[in-house]
PLY file of the C-alpha trace (Angstrom):
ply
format ascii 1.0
element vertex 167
property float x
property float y
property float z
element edge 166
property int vertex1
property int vertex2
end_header
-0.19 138.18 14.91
-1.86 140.08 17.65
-4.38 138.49 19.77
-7.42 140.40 18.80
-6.67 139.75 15.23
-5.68 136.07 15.57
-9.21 136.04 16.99
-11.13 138.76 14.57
-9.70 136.24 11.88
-11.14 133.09 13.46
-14.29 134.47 14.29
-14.39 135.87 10.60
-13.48 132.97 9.30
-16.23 130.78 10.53
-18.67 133.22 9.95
-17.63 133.36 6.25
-17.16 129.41 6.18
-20.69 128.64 7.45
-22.17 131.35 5.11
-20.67 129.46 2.58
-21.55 125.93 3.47
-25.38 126.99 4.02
-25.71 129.19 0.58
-24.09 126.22 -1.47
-26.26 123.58 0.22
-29.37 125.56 -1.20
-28.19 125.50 -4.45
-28.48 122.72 -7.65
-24.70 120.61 -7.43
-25.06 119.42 -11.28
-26.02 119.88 -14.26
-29.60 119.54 -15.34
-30.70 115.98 -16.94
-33.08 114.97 -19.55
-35.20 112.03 -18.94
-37.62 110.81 -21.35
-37.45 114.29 -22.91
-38.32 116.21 -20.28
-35.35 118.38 -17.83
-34.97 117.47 -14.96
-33.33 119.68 -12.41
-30.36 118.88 -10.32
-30.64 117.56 -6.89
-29.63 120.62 -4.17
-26.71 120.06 -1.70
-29.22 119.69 0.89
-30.61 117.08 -0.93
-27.11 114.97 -1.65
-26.39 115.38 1.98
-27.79 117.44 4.39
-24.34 117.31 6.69
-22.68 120.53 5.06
-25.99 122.80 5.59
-26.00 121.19 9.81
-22.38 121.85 9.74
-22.27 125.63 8.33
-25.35 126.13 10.86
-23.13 124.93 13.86
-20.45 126.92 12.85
-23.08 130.23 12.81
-23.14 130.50 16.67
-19.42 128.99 17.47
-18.34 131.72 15.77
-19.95 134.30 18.22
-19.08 131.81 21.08
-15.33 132.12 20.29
-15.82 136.07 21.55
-18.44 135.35 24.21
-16.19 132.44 25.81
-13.14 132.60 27.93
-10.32 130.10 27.16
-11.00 126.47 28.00
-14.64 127.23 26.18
-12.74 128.31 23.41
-10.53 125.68 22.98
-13.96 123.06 23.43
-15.58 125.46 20.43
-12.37 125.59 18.53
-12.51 121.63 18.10
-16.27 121.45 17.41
-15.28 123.68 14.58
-12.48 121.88 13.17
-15.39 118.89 13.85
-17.63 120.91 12.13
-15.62 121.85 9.41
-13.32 118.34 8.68
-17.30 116.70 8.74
-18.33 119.12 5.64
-15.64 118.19 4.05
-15.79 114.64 4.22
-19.57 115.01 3.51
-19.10 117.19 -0.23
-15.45 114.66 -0.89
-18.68 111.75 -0.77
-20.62 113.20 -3.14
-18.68 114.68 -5.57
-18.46 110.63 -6.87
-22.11 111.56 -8.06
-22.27 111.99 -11.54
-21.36 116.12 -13.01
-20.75 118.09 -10.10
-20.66 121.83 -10.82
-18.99 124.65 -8.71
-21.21 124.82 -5.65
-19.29 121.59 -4.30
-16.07 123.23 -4.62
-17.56 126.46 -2.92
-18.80 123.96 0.11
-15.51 122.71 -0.30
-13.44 126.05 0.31
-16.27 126.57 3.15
-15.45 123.65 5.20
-11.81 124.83 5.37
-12.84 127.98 6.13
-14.54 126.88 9.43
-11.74 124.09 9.77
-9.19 126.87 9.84
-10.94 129.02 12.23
-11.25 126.09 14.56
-7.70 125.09 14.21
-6.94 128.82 14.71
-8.78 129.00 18.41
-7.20 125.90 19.33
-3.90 126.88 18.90
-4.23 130.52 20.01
-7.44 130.69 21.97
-5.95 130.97 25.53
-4.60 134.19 24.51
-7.58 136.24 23.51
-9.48 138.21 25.54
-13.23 138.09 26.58
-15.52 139.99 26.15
-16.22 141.18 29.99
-12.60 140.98 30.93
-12.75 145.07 30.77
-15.45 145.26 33.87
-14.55 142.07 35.98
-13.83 142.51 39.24
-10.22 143.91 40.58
-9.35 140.68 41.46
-10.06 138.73 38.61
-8.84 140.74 36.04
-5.56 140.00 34.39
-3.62 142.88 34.19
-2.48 145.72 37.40
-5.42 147.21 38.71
-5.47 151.75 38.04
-3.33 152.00 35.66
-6.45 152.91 33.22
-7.56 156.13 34.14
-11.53 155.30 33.07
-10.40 151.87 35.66
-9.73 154.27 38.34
-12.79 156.32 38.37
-15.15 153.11 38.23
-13.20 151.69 41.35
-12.84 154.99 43.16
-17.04 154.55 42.50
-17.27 151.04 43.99
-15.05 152.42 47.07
-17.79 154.74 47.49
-15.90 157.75 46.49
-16.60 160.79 44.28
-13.58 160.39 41.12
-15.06 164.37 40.12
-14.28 165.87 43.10
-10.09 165.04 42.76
0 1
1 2
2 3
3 4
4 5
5 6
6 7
7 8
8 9
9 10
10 11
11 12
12 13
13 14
14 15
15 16
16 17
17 18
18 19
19 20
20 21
21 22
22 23
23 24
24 25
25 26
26 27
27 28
28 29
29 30
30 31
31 32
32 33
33 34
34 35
35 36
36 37
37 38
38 39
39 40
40 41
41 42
42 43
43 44
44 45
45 46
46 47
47 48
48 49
49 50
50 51
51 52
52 53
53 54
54 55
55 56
56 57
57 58
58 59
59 60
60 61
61 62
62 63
63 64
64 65
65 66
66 67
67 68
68 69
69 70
70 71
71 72
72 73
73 74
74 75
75 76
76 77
77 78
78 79
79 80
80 81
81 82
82 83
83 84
84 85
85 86
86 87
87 88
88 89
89 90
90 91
91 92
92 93
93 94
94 95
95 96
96 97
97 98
98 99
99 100
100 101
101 102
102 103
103 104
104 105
105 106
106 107
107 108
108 109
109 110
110 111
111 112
112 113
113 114
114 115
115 116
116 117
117 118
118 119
119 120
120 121
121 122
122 123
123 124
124 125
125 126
126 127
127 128
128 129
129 130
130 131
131 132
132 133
133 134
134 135
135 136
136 137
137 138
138 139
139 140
140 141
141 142
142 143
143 144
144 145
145 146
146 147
147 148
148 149
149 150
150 151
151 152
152 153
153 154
154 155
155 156
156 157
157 158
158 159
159 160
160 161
161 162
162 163
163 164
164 165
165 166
């Protein structure tokens, strides 16, 4: 797997993880009860445990921090994910003892491995993916040989002071 998609996939994936944790924290995880003759609706996700909804909305801007970030930050927001991600799932394994869980717990569930994955995915690969500024750093700092990219060339030839239309 190429770098850029080893990290379009992570950053995906915790996007798509956290949208799932936060949507299935808003909605009922059982069936409706009847007390007394009345129905009673089901208690939310948010209101079983409020950890999946925090973690999903930690996972929100890790994902954009995995393309801002160069690699040790990447590898630090990598592990709050699989954090992030391993504490949703411990948090929807707790309450599924409650008493008819429906679907939404599973879709928290497939969520929190979502955003596990992605962490585990920056951890192991994160060093090799590029940032997003690496393009327009300085000569020195950037990673590959300096001119070989004609565009490269002109914007130096600029910060030399020189006129890259005139040649």
């Amino acid at each position: 797997m190429s770098a850029r998609r080893g990290q379009a996939v992570a950053v995906v994936g915790a996007l798509f993880g956290a949208a799932l944790l936060v949507i299935s924290a808003g909605r009922p995880w059982g069936g409706t009860a009847a007390h007394a003759g009345l129905s009673v609706s089901s208690p939310t996700g948010h209101d079983r445990s409020a950890v999946p909804d925090v973690c999903g909305l930690i996972a929100l801007p890790a994902a954009a921090l995995l393309l801002a970030l160069r690699r040790v930050g990447r590898i630090l927001v990598g592990a709050v994910l699989v954090m992030a991600g391993a504490g949703a799932l411990a948090a929807v394994v707790h309450v599924l003892g409650y008493p008819r869980p429906n679907a939404w717990p599973a879709v928290a569930i497939a969520g929190g491995l979502f955003v596990a994955g992605a962490g585990l995915t920056a951890v192991a690969f994160g060093r090799r993916w590029h940032g997003l500024s690496e393009r327009y750093a300085a000569a020195g700092a950037r990673s590959g040989p300096a001119g070989r990219d004609p565009e490269l060339s002109a914007w130096d030839a600029l910060d030399r002071g020189e006129d890259p239309t005139l040649t």
